[in-house]
Structure formats: C-alpha cells, structure tokens
C-alpha positions as CSV (number, residue, x, y, z in Angstrom):
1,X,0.0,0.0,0.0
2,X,2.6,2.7,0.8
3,X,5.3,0.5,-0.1
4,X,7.3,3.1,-1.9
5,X,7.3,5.8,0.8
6,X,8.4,3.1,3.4
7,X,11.2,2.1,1.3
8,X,12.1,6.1,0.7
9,X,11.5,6.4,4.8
10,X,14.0,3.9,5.3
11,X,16.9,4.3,2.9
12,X,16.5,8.3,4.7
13,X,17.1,6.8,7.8
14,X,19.8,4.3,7.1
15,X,21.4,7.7,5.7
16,X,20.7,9.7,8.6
17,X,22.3,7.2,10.9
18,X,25.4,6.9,8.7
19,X,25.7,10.5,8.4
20,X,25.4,10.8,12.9
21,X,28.1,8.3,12.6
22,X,30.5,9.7,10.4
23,X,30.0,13.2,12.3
24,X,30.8,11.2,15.6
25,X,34.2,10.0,14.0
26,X,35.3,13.4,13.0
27,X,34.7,14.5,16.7
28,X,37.1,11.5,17.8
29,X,39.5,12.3,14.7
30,X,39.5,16.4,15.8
31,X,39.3,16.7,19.3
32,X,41.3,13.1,20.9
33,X,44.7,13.4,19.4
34,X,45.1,17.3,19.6
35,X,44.1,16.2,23.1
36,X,46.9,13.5,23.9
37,X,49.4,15.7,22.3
38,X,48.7,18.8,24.1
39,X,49.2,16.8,27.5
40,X,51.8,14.3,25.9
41,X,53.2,15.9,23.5
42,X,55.6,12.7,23.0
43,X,53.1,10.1,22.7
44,X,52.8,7.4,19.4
45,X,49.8,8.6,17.3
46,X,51.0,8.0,14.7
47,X,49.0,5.3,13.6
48,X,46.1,8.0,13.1
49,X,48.0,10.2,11.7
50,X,46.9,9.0,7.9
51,X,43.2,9.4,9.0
52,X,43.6,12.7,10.3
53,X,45.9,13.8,7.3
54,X,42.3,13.4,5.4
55,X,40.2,14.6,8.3
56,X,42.3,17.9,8.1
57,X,42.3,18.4,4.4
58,X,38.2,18.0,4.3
59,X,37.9,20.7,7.3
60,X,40.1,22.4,5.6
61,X,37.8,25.3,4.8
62,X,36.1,25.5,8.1
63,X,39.2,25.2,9.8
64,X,40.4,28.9,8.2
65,X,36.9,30.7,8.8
66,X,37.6,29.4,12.3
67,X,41.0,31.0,12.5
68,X,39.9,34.1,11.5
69,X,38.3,34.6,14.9
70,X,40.0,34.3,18.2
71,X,41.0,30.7,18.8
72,X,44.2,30.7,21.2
73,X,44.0,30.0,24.8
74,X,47.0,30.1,26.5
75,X,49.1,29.1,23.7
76,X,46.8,26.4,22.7
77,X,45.3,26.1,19.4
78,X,41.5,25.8,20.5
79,X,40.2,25.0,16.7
80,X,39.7,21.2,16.6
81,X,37.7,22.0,19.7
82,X,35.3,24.4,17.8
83,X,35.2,22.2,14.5
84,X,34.3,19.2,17.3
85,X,31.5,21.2,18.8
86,X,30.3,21.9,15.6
87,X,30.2,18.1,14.6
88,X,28.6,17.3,17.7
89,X,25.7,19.9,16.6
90,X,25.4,18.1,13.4
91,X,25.6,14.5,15.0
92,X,22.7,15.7,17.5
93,X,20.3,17.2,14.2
94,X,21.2,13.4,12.2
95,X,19.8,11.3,15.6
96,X,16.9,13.4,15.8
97,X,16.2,13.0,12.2
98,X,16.2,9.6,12.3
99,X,14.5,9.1,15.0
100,X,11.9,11.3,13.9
101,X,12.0,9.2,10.6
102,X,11.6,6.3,13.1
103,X,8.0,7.3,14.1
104,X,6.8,8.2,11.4
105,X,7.8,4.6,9.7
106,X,6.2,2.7,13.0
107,X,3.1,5.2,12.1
108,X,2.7,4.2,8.8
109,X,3.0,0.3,9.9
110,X,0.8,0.8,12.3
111,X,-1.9,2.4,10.1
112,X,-1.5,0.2,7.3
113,X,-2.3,-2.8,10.3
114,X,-5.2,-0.6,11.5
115,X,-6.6,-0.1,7.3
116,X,-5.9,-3.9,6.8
117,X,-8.2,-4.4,10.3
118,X,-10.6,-2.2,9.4
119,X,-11.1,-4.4,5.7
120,X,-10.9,-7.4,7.4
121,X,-13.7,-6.5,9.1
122,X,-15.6,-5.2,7.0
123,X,-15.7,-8.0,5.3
124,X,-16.2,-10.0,8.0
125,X,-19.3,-7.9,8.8
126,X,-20.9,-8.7,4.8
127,X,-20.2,-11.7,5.5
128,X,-22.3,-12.1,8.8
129,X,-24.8,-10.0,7.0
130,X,-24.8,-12.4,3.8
131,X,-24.9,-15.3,6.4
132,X,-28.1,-14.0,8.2
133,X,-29.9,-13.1,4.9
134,X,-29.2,-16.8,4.1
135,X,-30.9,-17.9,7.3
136,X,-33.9,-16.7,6.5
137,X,-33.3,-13.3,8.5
138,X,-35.2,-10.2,7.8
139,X,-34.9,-9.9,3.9
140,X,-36.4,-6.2,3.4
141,X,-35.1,-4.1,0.5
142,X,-33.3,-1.8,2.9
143,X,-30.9,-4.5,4.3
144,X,-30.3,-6.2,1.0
145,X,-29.5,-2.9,-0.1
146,X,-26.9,-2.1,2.5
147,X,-25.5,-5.3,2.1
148,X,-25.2,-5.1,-1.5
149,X,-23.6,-2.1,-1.5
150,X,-20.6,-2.8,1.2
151,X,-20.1,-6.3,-0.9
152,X,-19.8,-3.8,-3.8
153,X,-18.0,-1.0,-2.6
154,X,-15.3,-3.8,-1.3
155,X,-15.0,-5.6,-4.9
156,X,-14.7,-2.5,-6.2
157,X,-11.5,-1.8,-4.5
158,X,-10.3,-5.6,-5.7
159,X,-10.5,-4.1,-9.2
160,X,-7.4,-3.6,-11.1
161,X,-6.6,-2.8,-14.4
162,X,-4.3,-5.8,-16.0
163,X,-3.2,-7.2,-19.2
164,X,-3.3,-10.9,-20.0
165,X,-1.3,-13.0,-22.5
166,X,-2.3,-16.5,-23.6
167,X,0.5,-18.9,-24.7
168,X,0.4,-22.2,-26.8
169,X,2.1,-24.1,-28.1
170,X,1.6,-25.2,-32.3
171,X,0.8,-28.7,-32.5
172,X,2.2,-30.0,-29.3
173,X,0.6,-33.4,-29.9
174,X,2.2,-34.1,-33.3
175,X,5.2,-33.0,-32.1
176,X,5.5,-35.9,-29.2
177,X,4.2,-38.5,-32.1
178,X,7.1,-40.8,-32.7
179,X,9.4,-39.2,-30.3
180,X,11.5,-40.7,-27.3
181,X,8.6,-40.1,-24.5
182,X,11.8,-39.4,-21.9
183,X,13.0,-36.6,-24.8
184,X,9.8,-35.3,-25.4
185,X,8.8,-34.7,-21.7
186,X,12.6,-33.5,-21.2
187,X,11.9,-30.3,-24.2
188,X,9.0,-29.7,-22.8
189,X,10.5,-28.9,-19.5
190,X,12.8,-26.8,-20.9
191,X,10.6,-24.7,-22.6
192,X,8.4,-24.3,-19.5
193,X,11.4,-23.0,-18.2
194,X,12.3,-21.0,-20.8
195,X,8.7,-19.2,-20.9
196,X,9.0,-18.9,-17.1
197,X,11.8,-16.7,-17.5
198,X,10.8,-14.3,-20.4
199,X,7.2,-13.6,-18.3
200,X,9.3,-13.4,-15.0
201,X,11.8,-11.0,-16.6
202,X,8.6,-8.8,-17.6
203,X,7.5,-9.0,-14.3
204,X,4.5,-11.5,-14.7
205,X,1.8,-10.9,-11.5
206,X,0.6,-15.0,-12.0
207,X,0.0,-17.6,-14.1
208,X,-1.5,-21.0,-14.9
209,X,0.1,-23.7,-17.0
210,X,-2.3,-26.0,-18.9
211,X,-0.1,-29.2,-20.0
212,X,1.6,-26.9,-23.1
213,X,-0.1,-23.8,-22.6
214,X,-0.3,-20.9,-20.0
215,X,-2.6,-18.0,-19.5
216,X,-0.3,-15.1,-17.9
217,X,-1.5,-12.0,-16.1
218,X,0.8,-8.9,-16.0
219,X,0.2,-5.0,-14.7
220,X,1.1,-3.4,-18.1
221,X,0.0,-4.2,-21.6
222,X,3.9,-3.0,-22.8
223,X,5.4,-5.8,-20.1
224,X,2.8,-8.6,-21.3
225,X,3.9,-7.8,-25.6
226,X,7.3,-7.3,-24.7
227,X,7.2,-11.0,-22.8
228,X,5.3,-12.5,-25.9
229,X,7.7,-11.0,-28.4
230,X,10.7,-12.4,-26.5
231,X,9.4,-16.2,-26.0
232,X,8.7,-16.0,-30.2
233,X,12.1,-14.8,-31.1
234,X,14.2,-16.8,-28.3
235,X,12.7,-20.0,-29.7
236,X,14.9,-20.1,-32.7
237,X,17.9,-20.1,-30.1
238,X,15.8,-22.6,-27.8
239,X,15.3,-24.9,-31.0
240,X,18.7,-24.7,-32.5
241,X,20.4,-25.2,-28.6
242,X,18.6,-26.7,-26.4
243,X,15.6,-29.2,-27.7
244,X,16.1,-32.6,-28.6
245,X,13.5,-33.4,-30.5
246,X,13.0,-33.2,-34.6
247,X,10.0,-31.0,-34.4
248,X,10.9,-27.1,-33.7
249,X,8.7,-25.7,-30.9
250,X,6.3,-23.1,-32.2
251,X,3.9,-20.7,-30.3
252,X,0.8,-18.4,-30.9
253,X,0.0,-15.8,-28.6
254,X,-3.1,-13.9,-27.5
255,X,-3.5,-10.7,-25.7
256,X,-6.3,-8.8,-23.8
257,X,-6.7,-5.7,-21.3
258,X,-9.3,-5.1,-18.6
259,X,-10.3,-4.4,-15.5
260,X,-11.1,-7.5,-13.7
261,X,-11.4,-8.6,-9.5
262,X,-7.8,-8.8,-8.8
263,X,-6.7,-10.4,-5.0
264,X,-3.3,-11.4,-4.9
265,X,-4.3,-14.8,-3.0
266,X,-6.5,-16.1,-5.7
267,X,-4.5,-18.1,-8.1
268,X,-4.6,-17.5,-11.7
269,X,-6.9,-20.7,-12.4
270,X,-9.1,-19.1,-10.1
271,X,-9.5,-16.2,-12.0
272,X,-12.5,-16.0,-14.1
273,X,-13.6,-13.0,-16.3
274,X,-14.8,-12.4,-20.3
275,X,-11.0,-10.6,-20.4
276,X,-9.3,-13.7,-20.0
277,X,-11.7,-15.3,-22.3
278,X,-11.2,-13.2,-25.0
279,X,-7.3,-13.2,-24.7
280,X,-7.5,-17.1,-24.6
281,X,-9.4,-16.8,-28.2
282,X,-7.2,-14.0,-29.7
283,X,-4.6,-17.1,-28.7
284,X,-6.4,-19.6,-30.4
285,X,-6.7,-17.9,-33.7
286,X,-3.4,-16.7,-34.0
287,X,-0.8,-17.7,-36.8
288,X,2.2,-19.7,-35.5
289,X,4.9,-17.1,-34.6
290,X,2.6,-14.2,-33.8
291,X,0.8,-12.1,-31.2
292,X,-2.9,-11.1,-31.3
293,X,-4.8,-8.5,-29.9
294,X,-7.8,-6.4,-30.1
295,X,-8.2,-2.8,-31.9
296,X,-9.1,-1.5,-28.5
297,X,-6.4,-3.0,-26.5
298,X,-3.7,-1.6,-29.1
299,X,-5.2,1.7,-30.6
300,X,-3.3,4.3,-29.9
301,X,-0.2,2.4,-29.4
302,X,-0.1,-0.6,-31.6
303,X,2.5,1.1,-33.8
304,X,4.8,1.7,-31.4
305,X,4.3,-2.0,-30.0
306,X,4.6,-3.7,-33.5
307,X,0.8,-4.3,-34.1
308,X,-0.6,-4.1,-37.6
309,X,-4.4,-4.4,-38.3
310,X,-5.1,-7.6,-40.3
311,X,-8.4,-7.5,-41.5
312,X,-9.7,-10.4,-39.1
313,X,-11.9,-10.4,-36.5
314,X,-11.9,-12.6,-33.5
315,X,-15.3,-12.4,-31.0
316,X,-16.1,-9.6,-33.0
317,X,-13.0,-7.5,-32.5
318,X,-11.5,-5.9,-34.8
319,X,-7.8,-8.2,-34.3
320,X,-3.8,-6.4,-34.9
321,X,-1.1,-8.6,-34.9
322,X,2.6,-8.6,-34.3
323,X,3.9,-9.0,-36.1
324,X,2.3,-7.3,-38.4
C-alpha cells in the first residue's frame, strides 16, 4: 500500500544514521589526538595520523573561517575543539532526524495494520450480514440494499486494471508423435522454463500452465507484448540449442486488457472474467509465430508495440497482430 514511501523512509534513515556516525568519528578524529598531544606531547599517534591527514584536508575550509576569529588560549590552538563542537551539533540534528524518521515509519506500519483491520472486518461484517440473509433473517429491501452495497463497494477496490497473454504451443501433440517419451517430456520442460523466465523478466503478477499452454496476467499491456515477443524470437535459439526433438517448438500468442477482480491470494486458475476469455481466443486464432490482440487494446499504441491491423476479427473485434 505505501510501499514506496516506506522504502524512501528507510533508505532516509539508514542515511541519517550513517551520516550521525561519520560526524561522531570526526569528533574522535578532531578533538582526541590534539588532546593527547597537548598533554603528551611525545606520545605514538602516529597510527592516526593518515586518517587525520584526510580529516584535516576535508575541514580544511572550516578550519580557516575558524582561524579568522580568536582561537588561542593560552598558547593552545583551540580550533579542533570548535570544529568538534560543531560536529557534535550536526551529530545531535542526524539522531533526531532519524529518530523522527523512526515514528513516522512505525506510524505508517501501524496504520497500514489498523486499514488492513478495518477491511478485514468489513468484510467480516458482509459476510455475517450475507450469512443472516441466508438464514432466512429479515430480507427487506433496505438491508439487502446495504449489504449489496458494502459487498460492492469492497469488490470495487479488488479491481485492477491488468493485461493478459495466452500462450500455446503449435501442434504440441504431433510434435510428441514418434518421439522418445523421456525426450519429449525433457523439451517440454525446458521450454516451460524458458517461458517462465521471459514472463518473470517482464514482471509477470501469476499464471497458470495448462499441460503446453499458460494463461499469464501482467500490470502493463507493454510488459505482457514485450514478454510475448521475447518467447517467439528466443525459440529459434531454444530450437537450434537446447531441444532434442525433430520437431521445432512453435507458439501463438493472444492478448487482452481489462479491468477484472484482482486479489493477490486467488491463483490465476481461479481467476474468471470475459477478459481472459477473449485473450484465450485471440490465442487460439493466431498464426504460428505471432501475437494477437484487439483494436481496443492496441489503438493508440499498436505502432509503437509492433501491431498491424489484419483484416480479421476474432469475438467480434477488430484483431492487430505482431507481427504485423
């Protein structure tokens, strides 16, 4: 829900805590071994003495503004003092930035749990609603309505707007016929995993697998065509590389966009909606090697996406194809 702002809330954080402890060092760095030698003026510190060599060079500039003022006291240069103080200032504005950053990330948890709460409820109460009506409760048009309308205000916020690609593959049957079973079921693994990584590359949100086919939901109708377009040109490699079999592996694709009832905990062969339908048929129709999709879907950027019109129609859409 607010998982970008969290993630900006944090990596702010982590900053402002590495930031509190860099300005903690330069206090060590400035104020301890001007210290030691000012008391022992013969003591080793040498080891240090690289680290402050850098220290002294990036304070540089604060170190003369400082000098311009008074900073002698009794013969003793009182500068890495001041530029000390002055790190301990900025140390003290880091930790209260974080911390401040802190609370206002254990907020946001906290009223993303109390929003989650509040839905589960919510649906819990529809639910005990729905159960009573069931029961034979009081059915009058005024609590059917008010139960109809919380079911539907809470479906409505299930809707999301999503892109679907169908894949199958040519002939898969005639392919097997006269084949090596253990060969056949071998390829056919492969490519499964093959498909698996173009769709996860895109970012695929599910998916179901039929026994040589798969039905593939994605956010974007650019990440689904770009996914398709990959599997059909990385099969000549596949074929030439990495199957065994005579026949080459072919595929036809189908695409279709919608808004559909999206829940992240329903799995894709759970999913049911005319969208999916229609992709699935845009699939079916397809020519070997190419991508189908409806005017609608495409208009407006089928160019830049590949599409052509065709002249076909598929569920009565007008059908482009890519390629074209």
């Amino acid at each position: 829900m607010n998982g970008p702002k969290l993630f900006l809330l944090r990596s702010l954080r982590v900053l402002a805590e590495a930031l509190e402890i860099a300005a903690i060092v330069g206090i060590v760095v400035a104020a301890v071994p001007h210290t030691i030698r000012l008391f022992f003026p013969h003591s080793p510190i040498g080891i240090i003495a690289p680290v402050q060599r850098v220290f002294d060079r990036a304070m540089a500039p604060l170190t003369e503004a400082l000098r311009r003022a008074p900073h002698e006291f009794r013969g003793a240069d009182l500068t890495p003092y001041f530029i000390a103080a002055i790190l301990a200032l900025v140390a003290w504005g880091f930790r209260a930035t974080w911390r401040r950053l802190q609370v206002e990330i254990l907020t946001m948890k906290e009223l993303e749990k109390v929003a989650v709460a509040q839905e589960a409820a919510a649906k819990a109460d529809v639910s005990g609603k729905l159960a009573a009506l069931a029961a034979g409760a009081s059915t009058n048009r005024e609590n059917v309505l008010e139960v109809y309308a919380q079911a539907k205000r809470i479906l409505d916020e299930q809707k999301k707007e999503v892109t679907f690609l169908a894949v199958d593959v040519v002939n898969s049957t005639g392919m097997k016929h006269g084949e090596d079973p253990a060969l056949a079921e071998r390829d056919f693994r492969h490519y499964r995993k093959f498909v698996e990584s173009c769709i996860g590359k895109h970012g695929a949100l599910k998916s179901a697998w039929t026994p040589d086919g798969v039905m593939i939901c994605f956010s974007s109708l650019e990440d689904a065509v770009l996914s398709g377009q990959d599997l059909i040109r990385g099969l000549e490699k596949f074929n030439r590389e990495v199957k065994a079999i005579k026949a080459d592996f072919a595929v036809r694709c189908g695409i279709n966009s919608g808004t559909v009832l999206f829940d992240d905990k329903v799995r894709m062969e759970e999913m049911s909606d005319g969208c999916i339908d229609l992709a699935g048929h845009m699939q079916k129709y397809a020519e070997p090697g190419t991508i189908y999709a409806s005017r609608s879907v495409v208009e407006g950027r089928g160019e830049a996406l590949g599409f052509r019109p065709n002249g076909k129609t598929v569920d009565d859409c007008a059908v482009y194809a890519w390629p074209a």
